[in-house]
Structures are given as structure tokens and as C-alpha cells.
KOLNU-144754 format. One record per residue (C-alpha): residue in three letters; x, y, z. Coordinates in steps of 0.1 Angstrom, whole numbers, plus 5000, padded with zeros to 4 digits. Layout:
<atoms>
<type: ALA | x: X | y: Y | z: Z>
...
</atoms>
This chain:
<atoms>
<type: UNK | x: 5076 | y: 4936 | z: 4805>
<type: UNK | x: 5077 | y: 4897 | z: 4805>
<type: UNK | x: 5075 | y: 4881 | z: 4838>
<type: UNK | x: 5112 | y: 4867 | z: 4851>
<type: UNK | x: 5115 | y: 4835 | z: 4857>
<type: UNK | x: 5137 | y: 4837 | z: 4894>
<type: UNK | x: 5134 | y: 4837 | z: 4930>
<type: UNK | x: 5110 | y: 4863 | z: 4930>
<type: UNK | x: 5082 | y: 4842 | z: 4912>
<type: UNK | x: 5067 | y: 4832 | z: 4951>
<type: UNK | x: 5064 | y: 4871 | z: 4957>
<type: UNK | x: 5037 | y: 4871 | z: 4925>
<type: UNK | x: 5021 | y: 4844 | z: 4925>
<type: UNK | x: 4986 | y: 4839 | z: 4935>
<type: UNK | x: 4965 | y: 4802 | z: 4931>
<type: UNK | x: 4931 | y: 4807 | z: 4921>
<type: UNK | x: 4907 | y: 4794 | z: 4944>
<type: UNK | x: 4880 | y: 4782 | z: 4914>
<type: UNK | x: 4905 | y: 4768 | z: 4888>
<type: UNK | x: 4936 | y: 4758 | z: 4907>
<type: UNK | x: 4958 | y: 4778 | z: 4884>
<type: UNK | x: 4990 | y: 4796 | z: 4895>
<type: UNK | x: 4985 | y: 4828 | z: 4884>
<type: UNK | x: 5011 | y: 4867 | z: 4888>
<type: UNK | x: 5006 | y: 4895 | z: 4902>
<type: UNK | x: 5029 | y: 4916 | z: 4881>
<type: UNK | x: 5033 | y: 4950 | z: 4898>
<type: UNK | x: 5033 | y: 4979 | z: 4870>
<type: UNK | x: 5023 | y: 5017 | z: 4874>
<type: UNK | x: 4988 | y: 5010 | z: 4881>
<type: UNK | x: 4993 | y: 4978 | z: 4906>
<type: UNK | x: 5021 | y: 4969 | z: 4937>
<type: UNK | x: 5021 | y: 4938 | z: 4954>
<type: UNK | x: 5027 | y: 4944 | z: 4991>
<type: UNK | x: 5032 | y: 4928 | z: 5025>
<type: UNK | x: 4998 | y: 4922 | z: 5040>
<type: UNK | x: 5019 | y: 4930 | z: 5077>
<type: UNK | x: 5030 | y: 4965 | z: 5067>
<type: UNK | x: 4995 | y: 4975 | z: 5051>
<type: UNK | x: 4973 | y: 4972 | z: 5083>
<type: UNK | x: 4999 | y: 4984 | z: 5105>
<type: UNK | x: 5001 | y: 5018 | z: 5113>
<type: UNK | x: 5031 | y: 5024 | z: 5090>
<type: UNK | x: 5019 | y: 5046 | z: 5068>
<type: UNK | x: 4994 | y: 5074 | z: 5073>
<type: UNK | x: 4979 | y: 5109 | z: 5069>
<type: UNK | x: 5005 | y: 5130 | z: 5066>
<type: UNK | x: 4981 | y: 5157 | z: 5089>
<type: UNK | x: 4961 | y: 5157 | z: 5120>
<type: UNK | x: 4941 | y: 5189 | z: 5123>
<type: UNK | x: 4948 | y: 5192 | z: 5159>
<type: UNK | x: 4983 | y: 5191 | z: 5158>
<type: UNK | x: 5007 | y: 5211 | z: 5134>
<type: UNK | x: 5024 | y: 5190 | z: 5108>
<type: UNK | x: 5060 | y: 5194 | z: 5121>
<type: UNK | x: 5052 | y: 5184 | z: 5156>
<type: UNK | x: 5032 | y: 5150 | z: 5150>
<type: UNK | x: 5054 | y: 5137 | z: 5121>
<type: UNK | x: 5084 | y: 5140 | z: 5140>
<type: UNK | x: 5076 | y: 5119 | z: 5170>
<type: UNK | x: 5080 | y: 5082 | z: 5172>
<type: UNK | x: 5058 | y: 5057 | z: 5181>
<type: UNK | x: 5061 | y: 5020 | z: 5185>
<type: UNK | x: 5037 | y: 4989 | z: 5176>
<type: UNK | x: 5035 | y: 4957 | z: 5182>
<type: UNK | x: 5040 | y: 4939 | z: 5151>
<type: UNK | x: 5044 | y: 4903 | z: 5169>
<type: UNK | x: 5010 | y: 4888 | z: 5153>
<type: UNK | x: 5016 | y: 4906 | z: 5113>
<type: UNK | x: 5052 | y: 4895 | z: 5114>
<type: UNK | x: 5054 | y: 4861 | z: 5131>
<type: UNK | x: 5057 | y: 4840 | z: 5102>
<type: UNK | x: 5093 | y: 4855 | z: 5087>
<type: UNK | x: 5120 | y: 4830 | z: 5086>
<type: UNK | x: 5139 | y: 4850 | z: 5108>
<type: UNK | x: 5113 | y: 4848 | z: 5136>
<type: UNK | x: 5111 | y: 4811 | z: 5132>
<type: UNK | x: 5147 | y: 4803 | z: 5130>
<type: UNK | x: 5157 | y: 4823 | z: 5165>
<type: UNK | x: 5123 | y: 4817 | z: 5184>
<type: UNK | x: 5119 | y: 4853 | z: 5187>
<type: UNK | x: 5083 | y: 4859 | z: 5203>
<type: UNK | x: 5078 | y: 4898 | z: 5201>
<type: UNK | x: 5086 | y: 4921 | z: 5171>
<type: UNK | x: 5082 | y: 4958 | z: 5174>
<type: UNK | x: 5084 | y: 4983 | z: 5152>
<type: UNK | x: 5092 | y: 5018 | z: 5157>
<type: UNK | x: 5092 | y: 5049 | z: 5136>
<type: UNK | x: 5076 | y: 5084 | z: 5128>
<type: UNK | x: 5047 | y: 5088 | z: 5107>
<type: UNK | x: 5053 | y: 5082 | z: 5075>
<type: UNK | x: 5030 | y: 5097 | z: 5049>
<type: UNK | x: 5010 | y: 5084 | z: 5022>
<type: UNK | x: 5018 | y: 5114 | z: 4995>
<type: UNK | x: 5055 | y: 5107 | z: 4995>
<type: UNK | x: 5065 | y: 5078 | z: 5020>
<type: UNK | x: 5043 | y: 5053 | z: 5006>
<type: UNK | x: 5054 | y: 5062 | z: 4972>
<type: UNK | x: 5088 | y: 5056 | z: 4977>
<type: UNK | x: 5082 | y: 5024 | z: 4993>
<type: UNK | x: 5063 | y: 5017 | z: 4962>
<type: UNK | x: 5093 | y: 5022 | z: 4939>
<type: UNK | x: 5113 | y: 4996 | z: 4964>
<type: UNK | x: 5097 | y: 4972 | z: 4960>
<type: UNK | x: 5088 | y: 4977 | z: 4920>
<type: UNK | x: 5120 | y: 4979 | z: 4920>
<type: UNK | x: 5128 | y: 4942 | z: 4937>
<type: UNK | x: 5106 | y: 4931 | z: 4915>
<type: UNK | x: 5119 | y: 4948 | z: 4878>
<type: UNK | x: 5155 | y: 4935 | z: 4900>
<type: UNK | x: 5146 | y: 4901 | z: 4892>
<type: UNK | x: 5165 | y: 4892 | z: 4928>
<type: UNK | x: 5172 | y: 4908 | z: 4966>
<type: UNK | x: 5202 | y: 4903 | z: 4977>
<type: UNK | x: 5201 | y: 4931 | z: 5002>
<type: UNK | x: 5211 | y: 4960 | z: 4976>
<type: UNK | x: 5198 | y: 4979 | z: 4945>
<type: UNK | x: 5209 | y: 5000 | z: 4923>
<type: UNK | x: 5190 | y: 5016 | z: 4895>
<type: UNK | x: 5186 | y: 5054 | z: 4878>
<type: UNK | x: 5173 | y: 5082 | z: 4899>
<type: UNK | x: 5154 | y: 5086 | z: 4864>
<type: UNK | x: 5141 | y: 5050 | z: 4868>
<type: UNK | x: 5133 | y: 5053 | z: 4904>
<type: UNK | x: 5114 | y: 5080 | z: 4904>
<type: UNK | x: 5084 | y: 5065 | z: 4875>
<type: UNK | x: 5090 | y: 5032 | z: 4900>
<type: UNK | x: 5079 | y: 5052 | z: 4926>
<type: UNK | x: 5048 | y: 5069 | z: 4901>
<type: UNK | x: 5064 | y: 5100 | z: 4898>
<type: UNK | x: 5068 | y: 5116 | z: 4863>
<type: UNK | x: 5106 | y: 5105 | z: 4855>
<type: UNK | x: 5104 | y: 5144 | z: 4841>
<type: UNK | x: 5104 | y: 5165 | z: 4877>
<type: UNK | x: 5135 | y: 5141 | z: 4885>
<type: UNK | x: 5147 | y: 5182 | z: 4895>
<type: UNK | x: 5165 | y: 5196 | z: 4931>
<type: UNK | x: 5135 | y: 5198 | z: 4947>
<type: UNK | x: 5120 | y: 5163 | z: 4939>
<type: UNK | x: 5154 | y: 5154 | z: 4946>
<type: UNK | x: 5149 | y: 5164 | z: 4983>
<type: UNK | x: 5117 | y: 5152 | z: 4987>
<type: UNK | x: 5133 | y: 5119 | z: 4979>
<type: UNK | x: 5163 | y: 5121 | z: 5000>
<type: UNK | x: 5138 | y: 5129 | z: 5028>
<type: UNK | x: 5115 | y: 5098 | z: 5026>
<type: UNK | x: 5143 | y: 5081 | z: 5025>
<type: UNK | x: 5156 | y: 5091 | z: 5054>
<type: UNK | x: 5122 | y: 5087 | z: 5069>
<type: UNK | x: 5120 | y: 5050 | z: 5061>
<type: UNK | x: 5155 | y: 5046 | z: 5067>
<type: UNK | x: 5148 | y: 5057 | z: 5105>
<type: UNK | x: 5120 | y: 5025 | z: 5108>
<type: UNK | x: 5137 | y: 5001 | z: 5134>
<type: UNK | x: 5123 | y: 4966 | z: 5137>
<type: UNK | x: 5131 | y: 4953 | z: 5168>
<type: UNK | x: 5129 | y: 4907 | z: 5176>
<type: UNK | x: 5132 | y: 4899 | z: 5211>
<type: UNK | x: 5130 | y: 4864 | z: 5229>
<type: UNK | x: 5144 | y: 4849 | z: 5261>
<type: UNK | x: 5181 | y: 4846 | z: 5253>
<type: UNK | x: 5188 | y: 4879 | z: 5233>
<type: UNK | x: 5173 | y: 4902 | z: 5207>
<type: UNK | x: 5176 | y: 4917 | z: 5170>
<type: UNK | x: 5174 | y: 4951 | z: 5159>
<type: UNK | x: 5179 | y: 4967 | z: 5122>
<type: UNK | x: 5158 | y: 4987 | z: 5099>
<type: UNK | x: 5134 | y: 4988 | z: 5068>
<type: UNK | x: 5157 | y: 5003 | z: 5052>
<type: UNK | x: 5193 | y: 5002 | z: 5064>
<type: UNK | x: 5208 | y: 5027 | z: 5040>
<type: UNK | x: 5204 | y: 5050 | z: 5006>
<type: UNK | x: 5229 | y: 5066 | z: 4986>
<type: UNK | x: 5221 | y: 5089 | z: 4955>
<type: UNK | x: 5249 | y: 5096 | z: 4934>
<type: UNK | x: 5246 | y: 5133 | z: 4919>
<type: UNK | x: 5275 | y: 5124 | z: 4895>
<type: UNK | x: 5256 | y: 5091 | z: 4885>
<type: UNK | x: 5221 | y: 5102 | z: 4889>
<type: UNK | x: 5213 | y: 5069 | z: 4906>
<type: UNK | x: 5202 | y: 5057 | z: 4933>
<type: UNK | x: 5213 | y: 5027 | z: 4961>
<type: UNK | x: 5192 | y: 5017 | z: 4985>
<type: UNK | x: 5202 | y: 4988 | z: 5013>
<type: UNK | x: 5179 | y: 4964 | z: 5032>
<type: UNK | x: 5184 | y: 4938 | z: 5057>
<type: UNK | x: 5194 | y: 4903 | z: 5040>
<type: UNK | x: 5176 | y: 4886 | z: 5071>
<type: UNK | x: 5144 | y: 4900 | z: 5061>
<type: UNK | x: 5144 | y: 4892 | z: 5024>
<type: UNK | x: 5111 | y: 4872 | z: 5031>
<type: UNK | x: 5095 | y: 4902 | z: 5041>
<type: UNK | x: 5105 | y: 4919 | z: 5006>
<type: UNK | x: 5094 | y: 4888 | z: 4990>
<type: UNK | x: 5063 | y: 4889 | z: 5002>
<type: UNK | x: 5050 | y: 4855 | z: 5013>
<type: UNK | x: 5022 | y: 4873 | z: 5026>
<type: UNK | x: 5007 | y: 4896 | z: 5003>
<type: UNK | x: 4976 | y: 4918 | z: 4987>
<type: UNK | x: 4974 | y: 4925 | z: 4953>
<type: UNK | x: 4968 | y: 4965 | z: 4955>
<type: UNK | x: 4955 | y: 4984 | z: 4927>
<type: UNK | x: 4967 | y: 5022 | z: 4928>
<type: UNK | x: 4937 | y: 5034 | z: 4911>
<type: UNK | x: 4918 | y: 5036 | z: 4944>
<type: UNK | x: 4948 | y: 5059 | z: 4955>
<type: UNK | x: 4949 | y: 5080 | z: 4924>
<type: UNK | x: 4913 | y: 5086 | z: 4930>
<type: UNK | x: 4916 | y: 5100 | z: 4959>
<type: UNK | x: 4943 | y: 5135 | z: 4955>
<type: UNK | x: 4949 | y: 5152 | z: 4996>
<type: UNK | x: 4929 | y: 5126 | z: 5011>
<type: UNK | x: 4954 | y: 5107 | z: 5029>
<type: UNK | x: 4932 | y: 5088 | z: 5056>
<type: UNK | x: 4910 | y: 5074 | z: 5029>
<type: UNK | x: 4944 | y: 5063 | z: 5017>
<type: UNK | x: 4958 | y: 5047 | z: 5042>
<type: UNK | x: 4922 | y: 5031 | z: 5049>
<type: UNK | x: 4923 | y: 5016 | z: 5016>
<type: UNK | x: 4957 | y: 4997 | z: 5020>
<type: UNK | x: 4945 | y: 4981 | z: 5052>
<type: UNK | x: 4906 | y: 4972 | z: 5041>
<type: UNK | x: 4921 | y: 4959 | z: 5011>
<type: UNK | x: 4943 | y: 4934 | z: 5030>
<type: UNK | x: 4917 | y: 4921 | z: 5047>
<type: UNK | x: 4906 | y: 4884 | z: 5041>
<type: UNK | x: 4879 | y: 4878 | z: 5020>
<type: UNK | x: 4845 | y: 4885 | z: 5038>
<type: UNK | x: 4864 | y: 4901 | z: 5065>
<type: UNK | x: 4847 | y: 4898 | z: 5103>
<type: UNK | x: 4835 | y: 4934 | z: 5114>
<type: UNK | x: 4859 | y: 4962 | z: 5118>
<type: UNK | x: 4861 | y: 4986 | z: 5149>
<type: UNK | x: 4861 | y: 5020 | z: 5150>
<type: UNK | x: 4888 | y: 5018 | z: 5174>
<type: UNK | x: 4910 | y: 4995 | z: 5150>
<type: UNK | x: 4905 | y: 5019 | z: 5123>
<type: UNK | x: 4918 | y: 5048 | z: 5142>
<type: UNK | x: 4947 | y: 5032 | z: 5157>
<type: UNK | x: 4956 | y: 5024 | z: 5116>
<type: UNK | x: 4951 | y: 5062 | z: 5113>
<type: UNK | x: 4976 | y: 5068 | z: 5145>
<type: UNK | x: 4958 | y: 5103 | z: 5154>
<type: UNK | x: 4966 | y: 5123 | z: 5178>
<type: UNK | x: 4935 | y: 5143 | z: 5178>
<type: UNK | x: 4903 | y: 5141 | z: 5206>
<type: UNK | x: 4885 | y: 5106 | z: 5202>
<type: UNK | x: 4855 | y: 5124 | z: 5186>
<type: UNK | x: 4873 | y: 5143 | z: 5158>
<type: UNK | x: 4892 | y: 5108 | z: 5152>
<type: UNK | x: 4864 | y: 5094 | z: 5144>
<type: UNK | x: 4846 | y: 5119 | z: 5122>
<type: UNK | x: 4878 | y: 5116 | z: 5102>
<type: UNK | x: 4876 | y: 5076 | z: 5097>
<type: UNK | x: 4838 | y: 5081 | z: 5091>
<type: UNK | x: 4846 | y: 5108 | z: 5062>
<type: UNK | x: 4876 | y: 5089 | z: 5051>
<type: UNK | x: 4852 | y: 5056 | z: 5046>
<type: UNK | x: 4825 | y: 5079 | z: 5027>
<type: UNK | x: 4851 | y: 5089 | z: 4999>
<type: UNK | x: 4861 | y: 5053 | z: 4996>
<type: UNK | x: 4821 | y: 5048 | z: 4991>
<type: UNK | x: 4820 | y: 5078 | z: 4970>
<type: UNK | x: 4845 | y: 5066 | z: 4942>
<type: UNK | x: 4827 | y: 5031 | z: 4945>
<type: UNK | x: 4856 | y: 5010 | z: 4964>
<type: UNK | x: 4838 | y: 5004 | z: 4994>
<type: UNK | x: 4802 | y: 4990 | z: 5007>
<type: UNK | x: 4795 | y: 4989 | z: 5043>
<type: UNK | x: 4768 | y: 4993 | z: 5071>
<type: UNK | x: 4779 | y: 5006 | z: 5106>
<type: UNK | x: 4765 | y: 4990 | z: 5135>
<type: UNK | x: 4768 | y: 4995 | z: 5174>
<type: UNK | x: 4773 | y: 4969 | z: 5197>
<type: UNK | x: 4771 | y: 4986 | z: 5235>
<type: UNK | x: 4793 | y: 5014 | z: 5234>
<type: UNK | x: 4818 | y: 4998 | z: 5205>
<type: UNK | x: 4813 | y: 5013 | z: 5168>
<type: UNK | x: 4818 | y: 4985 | z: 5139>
<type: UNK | x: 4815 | y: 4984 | z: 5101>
<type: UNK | x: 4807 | y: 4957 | z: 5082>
<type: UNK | x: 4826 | y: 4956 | z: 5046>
<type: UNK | x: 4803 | y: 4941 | z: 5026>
<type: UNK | x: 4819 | y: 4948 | z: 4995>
<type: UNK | x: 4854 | y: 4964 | z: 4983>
<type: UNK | x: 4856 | y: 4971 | z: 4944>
<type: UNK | x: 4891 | y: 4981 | z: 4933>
<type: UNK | x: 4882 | y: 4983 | z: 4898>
<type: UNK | x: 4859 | y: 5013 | z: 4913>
<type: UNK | x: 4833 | y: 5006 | z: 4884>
<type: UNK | x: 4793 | y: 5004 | z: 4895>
<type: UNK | x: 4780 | y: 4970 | z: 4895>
<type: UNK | x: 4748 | y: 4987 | z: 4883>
<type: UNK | x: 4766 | y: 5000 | z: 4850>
<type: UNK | x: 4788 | y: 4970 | z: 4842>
<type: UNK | x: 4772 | y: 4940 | z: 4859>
<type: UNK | x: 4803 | y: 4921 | z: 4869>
<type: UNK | x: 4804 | y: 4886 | z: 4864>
<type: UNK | x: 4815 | y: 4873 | z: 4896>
<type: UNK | x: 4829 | y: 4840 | z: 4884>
<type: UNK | x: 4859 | y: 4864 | z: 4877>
<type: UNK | x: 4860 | y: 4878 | z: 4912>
<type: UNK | x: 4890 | y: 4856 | z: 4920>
<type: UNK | x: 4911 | y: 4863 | z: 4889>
<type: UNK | x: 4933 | y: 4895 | z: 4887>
<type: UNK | x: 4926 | y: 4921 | z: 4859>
<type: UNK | x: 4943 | y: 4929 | z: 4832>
<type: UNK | x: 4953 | y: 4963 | z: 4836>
<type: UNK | x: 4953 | y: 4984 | z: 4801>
<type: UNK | x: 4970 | y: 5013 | z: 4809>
<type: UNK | x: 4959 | y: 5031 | z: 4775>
<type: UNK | x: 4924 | y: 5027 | z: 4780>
<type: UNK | x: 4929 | y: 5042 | z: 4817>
<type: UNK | x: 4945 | y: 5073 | z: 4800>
<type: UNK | x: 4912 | y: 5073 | z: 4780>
<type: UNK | x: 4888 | y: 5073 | z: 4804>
<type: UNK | x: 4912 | y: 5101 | z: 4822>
<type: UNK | x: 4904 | y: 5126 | z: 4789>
<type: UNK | x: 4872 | y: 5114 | z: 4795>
<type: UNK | x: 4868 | y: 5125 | z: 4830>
<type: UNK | x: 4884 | y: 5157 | z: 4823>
<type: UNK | x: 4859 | y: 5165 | z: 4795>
<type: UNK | x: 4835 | y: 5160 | z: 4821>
<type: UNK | x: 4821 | y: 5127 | z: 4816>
<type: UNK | x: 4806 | y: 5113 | z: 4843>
<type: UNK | x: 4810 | y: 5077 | z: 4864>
<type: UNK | x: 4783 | y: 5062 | z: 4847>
<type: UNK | x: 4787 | y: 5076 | z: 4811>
<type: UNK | x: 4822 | y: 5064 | z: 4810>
<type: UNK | x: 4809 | y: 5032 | z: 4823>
<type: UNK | x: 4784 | y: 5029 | z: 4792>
<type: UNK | x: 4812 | y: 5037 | z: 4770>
<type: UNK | x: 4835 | y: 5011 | z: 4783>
<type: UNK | x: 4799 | y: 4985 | z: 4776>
<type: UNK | x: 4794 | y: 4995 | z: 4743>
<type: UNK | x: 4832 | y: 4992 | z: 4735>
<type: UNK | x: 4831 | y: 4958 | z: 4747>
<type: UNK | x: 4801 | y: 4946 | z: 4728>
<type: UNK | x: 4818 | y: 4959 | z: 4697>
</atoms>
């Protein structure tokens, strides 16, 4: 799809830092472009925690301060607001995150946000990455139920004089007549739609990782981190997770969660210990998940975004499912390219 030329071209556009050029992001099935705030907040994450059943953590809400990750919206800076909470119930990465993922795809294939789209349920659904096929009752619900979910996230602006509260998302309406879908945002926070402060996030990472949730929701916030990123706490990463489980289980699940992002080649780090504090040093994130020692990178090209080529990712899918391994696919891909 050709890039539109509108109001939406500051929400995709990245300068790069060798050349100078104005370059888009152009979110498609394989990449979003989201609000840096809302990927390192605890917003969304595992949709478990083995010490709790599933109905009784997701259900309960928790607030965070969002004061520092949202401070630069319009809205703050017109009314002088100086704290911004946001308050909600754990919303997952298998569903919650998906759906949040078709909104915004969905600004953007919009062209505009004025507060209000309408699109196909049908349409939804593949923005979202769901097979436009299972658009059936019981995908149906699972919508309807994120939805509601996100539509229960209340952002709350306070100063000295007064004090602002709405939503994510302030309403959704499917029409079963239709088949299509409404959803409603706040006008006031069309900035944070827009996404003046964003990451370019590649869903491959995610695909790579089926039922692992943490190493999920890891991935969205050690991607938004700044480029050679100070060290990271153990105690940071767990309040991303939002646990509820003893300190010690937490932290064997961030520790496993960080070893399958190593494991599918995203991640490179080295934990250290400073007194009684746990850190981990990123010292490299790979969202193209292909070995350096296979493919040899040229870094010049680190600051460019990649052309994603969606047929040759089905490829290497058959390939994978054939059996092929990591590093066979990766000679593949070198001897296709020397061709």
C-alpha cells in the first residue's frame, strides 16, 4: 500500500541519524509503530502468574504513574497538568495487545484520527494479525472482550486547579448486521495515537515466541529503549511484568523470559550485581533475529529500517517447518542474495 500523504506522516517518520533522510515506518502485518510510553509501561502483560489463578489476577486493577512516559502530550502542556495516572486490569499480550495492534494499523490505513473509526470486522481482524477467516462467534467474543478490557483503561491528569479523566479507548460498537466495527478514542489525546514518540516494532520477535507472554511483553519494552540503553534492573523488569507472585519466582520468570529472547537471537546481555540490586546490560537487540555469525550484518545499515518481504518470510516459515534449522535458513538467505 502507498504511503498517504496526511496528518499522519509525523506518526511514520523517522530521520536517519547517518544520512539526514526522512525516512517511514509503514506499519504492515509484520511491523506496528507504537507509543514508546505505553510499551515500557506496565500496560500490557502475561496473561498468567503461576501463583495466582487467571481469573483472579486479570481482573483486579492497578494504577501507574505514567507522569514521566506521558509528559510531553499536548494536552499535558496546554493545562499544566503535572501527574498522569493510568489505571486498568491486566491486559494480555495474546489478545489485548493484538487488538491494540489493529487500532492503531488501523489509524494508520485511516489516513486521519479524528476520534472515530469505522472499518470491516473482516478488515479488523487481519489489522489486528488474525486470519480475516476465523472472523466466527467465538473470535467474535474474544474481540468484544478486549475491547471492553481496553475500553476499561482510565487515564487520569491532575494539577493544582482541577483534573481530567477519560479512557484509551472511550467506546466500541460492532454491528452484527454490518459486520463492522466502531471504535472511539479521546480527540484530546490524538497525539498520543499519532505517536510523536515512537519505536518501530517488528512482530517477528513476537511471532517467535507462541505462549510465552513475558518474553513478549519484555520485548516491547527492551525494544523502546534508547540506543545503547543504561543497565536495566531486575526490579524495573518485574514491575513491566506486574507479578503478583513471591519476589523469587518473579524473577526466575524475567530471567527465563530474557533467555528465550536470547534463544531466538533478539537479545545479548550480561547480568551483573551491584550490592544486593540485579542489572542486565543489553548489549545488543536484533529484531531481524538473524545470527551475526551467519549473515555478517553490515552495520552502516543499523540505522535504516528493513524492508520487510512478506513472501520470503512465508518461505523461510516452509522452511522451518521442514525442519531447517536457524543457520541453514540463514545460508540459504546468503546464497540467494549472492545470486
Amino acid at each position: 500500500m502507498a504511503k498517504k500523504v496526511n496528518d499522519l506522516d509525523s506518526m511514520t517518520e523517522e530521520v536517519n541519524k547517518k544520512t539526514g533522510e526522512v525516512v517511514h515506518l509503514n506499519p504492515s502485518a509484520t511491523a506496528t509503530v507504537q507509543p514508546v510510553a505505553l510499551m515500557r509501561l506496565g500496560l500490557f502483560v502475561p496473561n498468567t502468574d503461576h501463583a495466582k489463578a487467571k481469573s483472579s489476577v486479570n481482573t483486579v486493577k492497578s494504577t501507574v504513574d505514567a507522569t514521566e512516559d506521558l509528559y510531553h502530550l499536548e494536552v499535558v502542556k496546554r493545562e499544566g497538568y503535572k501527574d498522569i495516572s493510568i489505571r486498568s486490569e491486566r491486559l494480555d499480550m495474546a489478545t489485548d495487545f493484538r487488538v491494540w495492534l489493529g487500532i492503531i494499523r488501523s489509524i494508520y490505513d485511516n489516513g486521519t484520527f479524528a476520534g472515530k473509526l469505522k472499518l470491516p470486522f473482516t478488515k479488523f481482524l487481519q489489522n489486528c494479525g488474525f486470519d480475516s477467516k476465523r472472523s466466527n462467534k467465538d473470535m467474535k467474543k474474544r474481540i468484544d472482550d478486549s475491547l471492553m478490557r481496553l475500553r476499561g483503561v482510565t487515564i487520569q491528569f491532575r494539577n493544582d486547579t482541577g483534573s481530567l479523566t477519560t479512557g484509551l479507548v472511550n467506546s466500541a460498537h460492532y454491528n452484527m448486521v454490518k459486520n463492522e466495527v466502531e471504535i472511539e478514542g479521546d480527540h484530546r489525546l490524538a497525539d498520543l495515537y499519532q505517536m510523536d514518540y515512537k519505536v518501530y516494532l517488528r512482530l517477528k520477535a513476537i511471532d517467535h515466541l507462541p505462549r510465552k507472554e513475558s518474553a513478549q511483553a519484555l520485548y516491547t519494552f527492551i525494544e523502546s529503549l534508547p540506543r545503547n540503553p543504561a543497565p536495566v534492573s531486575m526490579k524495573r523488569l518485574r514491575e513491566r511484568l506486574r507479578l503478583k507472585s513471591r519476589i523469587a519466582y518473579q524473577n526466575h520468570i524475567v530471567r527465563k523470559a530474557l533467555e528465550e529472547l536470547k534463544e531466538i537471537n533478539y537479545l545479548e546481555y550480561t547480568e551483573t550485581k551491584r550490592g544486593r540490586s540485579v542489572y542486565f546490560n543489553i548489549t545488543k537487540r536484533n529484531p531481524n533475529l538473524i545470527p551475526d555469525k551467519s549473515l555478517k550484518l553490515d552495520r552502516s545499515t543499523e540505522d535504516e529500517p528493513q524492508v520487510v518481504d512478506e513472501a520470503m518470510i512465508a518461505k523461510i516459515s516452509k522452511l522451518k517447518d521442514s525442519g531447517f534449522s536457524e543457520e541453514e535458513i540463514a545460508k540459504i538467505l546468503i546464497s540467494l542474495d549472492s545470486r
